[in-house]
NUSE-748074 format. One record per residue (C-alpha): residue number from 1; x negated, y negated, z. Coordinates in nm, 2 decimals. Each point is the difference from the previous one (the first is absolute). Last residue first. Layout:
<nodes>
<node><nr>NUM</nr><u>X</u><v>Y</v><w>Z</w></node>
...
</nodes>
This chain:
<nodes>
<node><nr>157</nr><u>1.41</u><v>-2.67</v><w>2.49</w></node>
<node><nr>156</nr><u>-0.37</u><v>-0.02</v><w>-0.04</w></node>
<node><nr>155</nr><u>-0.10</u><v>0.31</v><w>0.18</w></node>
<node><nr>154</nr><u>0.32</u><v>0.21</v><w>-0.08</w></node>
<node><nr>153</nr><u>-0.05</u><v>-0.12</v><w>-0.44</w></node>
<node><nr>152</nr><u>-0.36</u><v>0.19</v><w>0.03</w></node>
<node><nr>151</nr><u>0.13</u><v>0.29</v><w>0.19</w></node>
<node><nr>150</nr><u>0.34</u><v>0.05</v><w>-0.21</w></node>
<node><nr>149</nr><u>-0.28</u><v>-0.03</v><w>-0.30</w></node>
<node><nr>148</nr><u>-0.22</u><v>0.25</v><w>0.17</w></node>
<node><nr>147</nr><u>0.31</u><v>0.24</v><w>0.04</w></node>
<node><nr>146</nr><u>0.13</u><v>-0.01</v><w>-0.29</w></node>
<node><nr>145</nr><u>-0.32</u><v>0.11</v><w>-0.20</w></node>
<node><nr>144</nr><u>-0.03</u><v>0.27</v><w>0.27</w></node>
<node><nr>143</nr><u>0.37</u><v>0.12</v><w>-0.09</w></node>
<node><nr>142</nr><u>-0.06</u><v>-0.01</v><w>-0.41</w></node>
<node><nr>141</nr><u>-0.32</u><v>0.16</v><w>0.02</w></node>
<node><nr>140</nr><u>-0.37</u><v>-0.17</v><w>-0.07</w></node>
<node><nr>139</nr><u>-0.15</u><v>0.25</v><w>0.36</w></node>
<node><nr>138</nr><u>0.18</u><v>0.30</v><w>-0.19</w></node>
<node><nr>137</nr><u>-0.17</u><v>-0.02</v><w>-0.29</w></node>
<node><nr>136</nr><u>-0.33</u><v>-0.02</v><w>0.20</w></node>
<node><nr>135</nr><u>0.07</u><v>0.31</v><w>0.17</w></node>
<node><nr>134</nr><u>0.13</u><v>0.19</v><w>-0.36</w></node>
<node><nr>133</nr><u>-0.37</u><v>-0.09</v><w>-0.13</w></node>
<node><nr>132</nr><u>-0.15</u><v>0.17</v><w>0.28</w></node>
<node><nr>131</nr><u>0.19</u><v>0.26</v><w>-0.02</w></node>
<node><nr>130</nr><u>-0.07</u><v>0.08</v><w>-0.36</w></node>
<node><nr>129</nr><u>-0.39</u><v>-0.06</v><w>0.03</w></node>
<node><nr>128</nr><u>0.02</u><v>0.27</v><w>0.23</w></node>
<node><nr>127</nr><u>0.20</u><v>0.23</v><w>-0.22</w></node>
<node><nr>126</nr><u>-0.24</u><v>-0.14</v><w>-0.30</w></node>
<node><nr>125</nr><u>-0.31</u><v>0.12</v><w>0.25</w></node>
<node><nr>124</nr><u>0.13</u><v>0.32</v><w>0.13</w></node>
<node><nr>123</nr><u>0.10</u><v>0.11</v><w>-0.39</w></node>
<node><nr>122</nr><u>-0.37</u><v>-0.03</v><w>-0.11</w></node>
<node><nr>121</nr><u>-0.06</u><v>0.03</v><w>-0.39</w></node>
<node><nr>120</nr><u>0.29</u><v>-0.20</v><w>-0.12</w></node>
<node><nr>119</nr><u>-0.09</u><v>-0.27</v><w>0.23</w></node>
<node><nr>118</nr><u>-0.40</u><v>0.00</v><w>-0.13</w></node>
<node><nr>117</nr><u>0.12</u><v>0.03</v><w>-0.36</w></node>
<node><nr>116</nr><u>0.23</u><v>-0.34</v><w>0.04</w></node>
<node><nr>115</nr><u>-0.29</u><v>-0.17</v><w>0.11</w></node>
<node><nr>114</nr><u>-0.27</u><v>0.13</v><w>-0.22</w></node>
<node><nr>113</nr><u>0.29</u><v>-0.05</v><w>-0.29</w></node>
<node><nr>112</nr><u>0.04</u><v>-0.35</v><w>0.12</w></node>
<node><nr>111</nr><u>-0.39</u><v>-0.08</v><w>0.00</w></node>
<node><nr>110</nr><u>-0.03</u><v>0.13</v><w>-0.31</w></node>
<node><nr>109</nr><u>0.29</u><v>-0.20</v><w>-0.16</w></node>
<node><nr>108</nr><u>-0.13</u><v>-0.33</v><w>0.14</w></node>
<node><nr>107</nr><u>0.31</u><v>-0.27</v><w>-0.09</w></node>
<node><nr>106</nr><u>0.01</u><v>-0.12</v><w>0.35</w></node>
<node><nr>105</nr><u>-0.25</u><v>0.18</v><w>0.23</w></node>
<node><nr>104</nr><u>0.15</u><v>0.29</v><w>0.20</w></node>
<node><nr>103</nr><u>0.23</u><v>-0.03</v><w>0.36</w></node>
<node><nr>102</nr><u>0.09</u><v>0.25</v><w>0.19</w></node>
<node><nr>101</nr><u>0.27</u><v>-0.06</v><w>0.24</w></node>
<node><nr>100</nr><u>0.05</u><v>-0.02</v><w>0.38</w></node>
<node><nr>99</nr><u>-0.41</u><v>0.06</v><w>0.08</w></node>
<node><nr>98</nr><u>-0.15</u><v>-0.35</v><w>-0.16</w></node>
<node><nr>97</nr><u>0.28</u><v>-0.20</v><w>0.12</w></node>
<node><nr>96</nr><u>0.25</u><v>-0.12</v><w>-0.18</w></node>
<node><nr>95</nr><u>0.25</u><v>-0.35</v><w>-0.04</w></node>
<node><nr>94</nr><u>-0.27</u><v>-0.25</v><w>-0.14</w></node>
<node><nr>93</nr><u>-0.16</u><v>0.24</v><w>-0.24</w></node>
<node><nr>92</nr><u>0.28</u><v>0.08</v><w>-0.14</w></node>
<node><nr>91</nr><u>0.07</u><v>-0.34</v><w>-0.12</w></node>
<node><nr>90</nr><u>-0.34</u><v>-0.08</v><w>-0.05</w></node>
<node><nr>89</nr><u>-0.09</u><v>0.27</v><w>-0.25</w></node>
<node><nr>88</nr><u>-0.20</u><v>0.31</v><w>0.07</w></node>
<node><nr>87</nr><u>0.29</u><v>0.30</v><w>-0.19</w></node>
<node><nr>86</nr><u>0.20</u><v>0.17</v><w>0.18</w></node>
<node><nr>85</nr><u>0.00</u><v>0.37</v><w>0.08</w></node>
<node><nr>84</nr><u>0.28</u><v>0.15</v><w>0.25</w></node>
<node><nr>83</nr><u>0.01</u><v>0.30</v><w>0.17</w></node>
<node><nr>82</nr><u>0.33</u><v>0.10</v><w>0.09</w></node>
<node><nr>81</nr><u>0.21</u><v>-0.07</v><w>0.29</w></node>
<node><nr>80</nr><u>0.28</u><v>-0.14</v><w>-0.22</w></node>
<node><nr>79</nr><u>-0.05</u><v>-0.32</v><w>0.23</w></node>
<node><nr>78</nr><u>-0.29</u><v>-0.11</v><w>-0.21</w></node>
<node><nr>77</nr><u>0.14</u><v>0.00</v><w>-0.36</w></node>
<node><nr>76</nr><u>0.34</u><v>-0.15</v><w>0.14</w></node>
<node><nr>75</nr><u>-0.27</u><v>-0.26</v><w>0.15</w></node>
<node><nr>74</nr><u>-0.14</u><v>-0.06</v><w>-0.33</w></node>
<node><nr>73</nr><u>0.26</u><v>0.03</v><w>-0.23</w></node>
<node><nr>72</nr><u>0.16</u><v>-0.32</v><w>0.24</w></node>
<node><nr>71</nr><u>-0.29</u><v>-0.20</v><w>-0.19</w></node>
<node><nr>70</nr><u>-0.22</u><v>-0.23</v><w>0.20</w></node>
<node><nr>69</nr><u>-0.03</u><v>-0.24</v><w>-0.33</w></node>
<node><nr>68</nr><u>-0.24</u><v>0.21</v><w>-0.28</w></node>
<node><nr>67</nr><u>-0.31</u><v>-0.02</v><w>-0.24</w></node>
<node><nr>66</nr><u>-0.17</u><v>0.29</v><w>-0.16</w></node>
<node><nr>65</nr><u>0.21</u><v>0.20</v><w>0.16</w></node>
<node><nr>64</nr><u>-0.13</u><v>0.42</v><w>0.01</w></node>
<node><nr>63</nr><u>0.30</u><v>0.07</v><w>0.27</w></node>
<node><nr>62</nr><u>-0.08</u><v>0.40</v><w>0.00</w></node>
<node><nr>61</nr><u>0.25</u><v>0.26</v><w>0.23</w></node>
<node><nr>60</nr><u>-0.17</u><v>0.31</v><w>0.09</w></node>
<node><nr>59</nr><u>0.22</u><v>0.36</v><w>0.06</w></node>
<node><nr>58</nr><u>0.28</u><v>-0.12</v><w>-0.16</w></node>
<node><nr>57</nr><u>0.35</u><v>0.13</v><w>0.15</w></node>
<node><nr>56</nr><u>0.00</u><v>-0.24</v><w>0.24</w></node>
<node><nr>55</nr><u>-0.03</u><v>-0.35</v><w>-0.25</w></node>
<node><nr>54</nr><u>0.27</u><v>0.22</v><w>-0.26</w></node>
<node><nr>53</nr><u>0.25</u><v>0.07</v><w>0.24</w></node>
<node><nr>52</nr><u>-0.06</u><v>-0.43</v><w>0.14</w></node>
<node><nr>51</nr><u>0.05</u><v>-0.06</v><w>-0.38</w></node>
<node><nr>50</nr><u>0.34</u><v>0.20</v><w>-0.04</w></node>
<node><nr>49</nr><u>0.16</u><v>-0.13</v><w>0.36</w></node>
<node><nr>48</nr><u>-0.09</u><v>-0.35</v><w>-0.11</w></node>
<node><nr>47</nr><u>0.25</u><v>0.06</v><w>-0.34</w></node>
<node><nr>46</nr><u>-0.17</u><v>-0.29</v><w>-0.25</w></node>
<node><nr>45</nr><u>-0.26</u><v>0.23</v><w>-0.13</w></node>
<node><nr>44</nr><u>-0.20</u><v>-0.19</v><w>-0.28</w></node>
<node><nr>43</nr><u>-0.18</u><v>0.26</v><w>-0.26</w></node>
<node><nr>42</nr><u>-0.09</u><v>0.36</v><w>0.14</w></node>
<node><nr>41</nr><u>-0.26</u><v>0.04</v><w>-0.29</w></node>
<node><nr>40</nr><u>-0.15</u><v>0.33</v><w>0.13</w></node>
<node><nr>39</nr><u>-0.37</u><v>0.09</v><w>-0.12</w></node>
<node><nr>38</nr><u>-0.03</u><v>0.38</v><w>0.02</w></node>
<node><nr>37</nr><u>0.13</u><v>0.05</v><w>-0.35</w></node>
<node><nr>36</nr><u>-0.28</u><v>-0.23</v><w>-0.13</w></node>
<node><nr>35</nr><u>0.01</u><v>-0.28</v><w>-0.25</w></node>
<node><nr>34</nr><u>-0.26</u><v>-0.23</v><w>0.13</w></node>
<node><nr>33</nr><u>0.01</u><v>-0.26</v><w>-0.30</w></node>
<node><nr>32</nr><u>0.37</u><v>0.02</v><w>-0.05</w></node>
<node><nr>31</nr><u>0.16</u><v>-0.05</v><w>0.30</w></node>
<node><nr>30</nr><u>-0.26</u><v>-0.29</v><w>0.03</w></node>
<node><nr>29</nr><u>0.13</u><v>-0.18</v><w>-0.28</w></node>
<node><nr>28</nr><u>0.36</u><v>0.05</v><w>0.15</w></node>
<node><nr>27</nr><u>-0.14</u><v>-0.13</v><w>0.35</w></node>
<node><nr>26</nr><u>-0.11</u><v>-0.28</v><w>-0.20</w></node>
<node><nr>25</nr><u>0.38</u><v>-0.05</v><w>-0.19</w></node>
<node><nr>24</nr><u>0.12</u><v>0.05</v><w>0.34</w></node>
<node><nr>23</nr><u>0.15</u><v>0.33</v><w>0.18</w></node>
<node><nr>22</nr><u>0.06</u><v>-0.16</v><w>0.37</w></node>
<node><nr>21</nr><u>-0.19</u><v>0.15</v><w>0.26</w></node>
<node><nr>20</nr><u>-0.05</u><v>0.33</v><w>0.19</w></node>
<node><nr>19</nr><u>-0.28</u><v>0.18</v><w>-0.18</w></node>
<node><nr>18</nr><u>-0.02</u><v>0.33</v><w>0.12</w></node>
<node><nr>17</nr><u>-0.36</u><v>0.23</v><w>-0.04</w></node>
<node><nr>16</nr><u>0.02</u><v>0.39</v><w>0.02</w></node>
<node><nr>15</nr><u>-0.32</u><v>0.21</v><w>0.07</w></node>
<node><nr>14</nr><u>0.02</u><v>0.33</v><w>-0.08</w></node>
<node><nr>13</nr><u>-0.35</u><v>-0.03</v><w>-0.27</w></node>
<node><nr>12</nr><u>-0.20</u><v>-0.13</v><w>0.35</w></node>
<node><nr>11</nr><u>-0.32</u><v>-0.02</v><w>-0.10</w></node>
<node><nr>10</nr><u>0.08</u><v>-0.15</v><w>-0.35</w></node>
<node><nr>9</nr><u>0.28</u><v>-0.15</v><w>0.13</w></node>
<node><nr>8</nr><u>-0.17</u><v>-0.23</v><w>0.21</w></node>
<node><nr>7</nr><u>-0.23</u><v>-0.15</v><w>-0.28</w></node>
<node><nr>6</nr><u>0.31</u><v>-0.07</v><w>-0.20</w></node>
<node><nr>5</nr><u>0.17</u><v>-0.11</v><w>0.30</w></node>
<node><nr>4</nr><u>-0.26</u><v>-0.27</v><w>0.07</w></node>
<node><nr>3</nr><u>0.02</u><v>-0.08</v><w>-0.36</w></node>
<node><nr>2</nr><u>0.38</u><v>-0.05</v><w>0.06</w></node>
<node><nr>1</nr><u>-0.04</u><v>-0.20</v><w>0.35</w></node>
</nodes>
């Protein structure tokens, strides 16, 4: 995702990159290798009503995993109602479909920048990738999951 916004920003010199996460001795390395004032080190936010301002104030959200559970980060990602970009693996993979989220080739810079270029470049597409994403959010919330599971336990009580 840094390379990619390297290439990005070079384009796009107002573009702004936040990095929501805990502040590491590698994230500390990385601090330091792309030192940019338009890379934001957000660090760990704890306070939900400060990451969910952050997730809708973003105009594209990028999960680049290499490896992941089903992460909560990616539903919150999804029912921000923003494009999101996530990278091919499994765990994704098993939860979207091709038109509720873009998704590049794990650890493929160029193919993340022409993904992330081709949202920045058309605002109908990331808004429609952006309610798409939101939909299927909502399909994995709280009152469906509770539903299902008073379904399942109903037909074998």
């Amino acid at each position: 995702l840094l390379n990619a916004f390297r290439e990005l920003n070079k384009s796009f010199p107002g573009l702004k990159l936040e990095i929501i996460g805990e502040i590491n001795d590698y994230a500390k390395s990385l601090h330091s290798e792309f030192n940019n004032p338009n890379i934001v080190w957000k660090g760990y936010l704890s306070d939900r009503k400060e990451i969910v301002k952050s997730l809708k104030s973003s105009y594209c959200i990028v999960l680049p995993s290499l490896w992941e559970g089903l992460p909560l980060t990616l539903f919150e990602s999804l029912a921000s109602g923003r494009p999101v970009v996530v990278s091919d693996i499994e765990t994704f993979k098993s939860v979207i479909k091709k038109d509720e989220a873009i998704m590049f080739k794990s650890e493929d810079t160029k193919d993340l920048v022409t993904k992330i270029d081709s949202l920045l470049n058309n605002r109908f597409t990331a808004d429609n990738y952006g309610k798409r994403g939101k939909s299927l959010a909502e399909k994995y919330g709280w009152n469906n999951i509770v539903n299902t599971l008073e379904g399942v336990y109903n037909k074998y009580a």
